[in-house]
C-alpha positions in Angstrom: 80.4 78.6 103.3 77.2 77.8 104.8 77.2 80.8 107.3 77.8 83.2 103.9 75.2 81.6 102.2 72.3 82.1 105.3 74.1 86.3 105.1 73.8 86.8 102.0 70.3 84.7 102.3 69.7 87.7 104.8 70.4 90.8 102.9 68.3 89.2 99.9 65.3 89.0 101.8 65.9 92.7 103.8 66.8 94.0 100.4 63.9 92.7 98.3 61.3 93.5 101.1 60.4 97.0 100.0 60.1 96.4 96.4 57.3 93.9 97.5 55.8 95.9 99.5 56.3 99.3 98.5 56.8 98.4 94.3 55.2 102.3 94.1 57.2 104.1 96.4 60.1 102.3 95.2 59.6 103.5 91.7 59.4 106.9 92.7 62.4 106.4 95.5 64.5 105.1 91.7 63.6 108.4 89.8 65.1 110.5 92.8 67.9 108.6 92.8 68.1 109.1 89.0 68.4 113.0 90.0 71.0 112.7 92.4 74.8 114.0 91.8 77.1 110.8 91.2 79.6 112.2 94.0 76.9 112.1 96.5 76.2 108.7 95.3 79.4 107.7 95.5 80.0 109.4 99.0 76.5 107.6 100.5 77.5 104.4 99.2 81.5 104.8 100.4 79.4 105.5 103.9 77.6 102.6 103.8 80.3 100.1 103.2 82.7 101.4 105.9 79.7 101.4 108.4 78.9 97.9 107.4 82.8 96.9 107.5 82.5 98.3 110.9 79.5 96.6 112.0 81.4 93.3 110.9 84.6 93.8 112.8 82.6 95.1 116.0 80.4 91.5 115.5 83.7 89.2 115.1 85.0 90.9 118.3 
């Protein structure tokens, strides 16, 4: 439980660190997203997940 904790500790920090220090660009980064098909969405986020999964298994090896 402890090692989940410091990860998700981890991808708190690396996920909040642009909207400190980019709030601006981050604002304008939202409204694009806002425009964006919700298949590509989907798609990009589907992407993302498998290539974390596969970062996990390839770290656990």
């Amino acid at each position: 439980m402890k090692y989940f904790l410091c990860v998700m500790g981890m991808v708190m920090i690396v996920e909040g660190l642009p909207y400190f220090a980019f709030p601006e660009k981050m604002k304008d980064l939202v409204e694009k997203l806002l425009e964006m098909p919700t298949g590509f969405l989907r798609r990009f986020g589907f992407v993302l997940m498998a290539t974390g999964l596969l970062l996990v298994y390839m770290g656990r090896r």
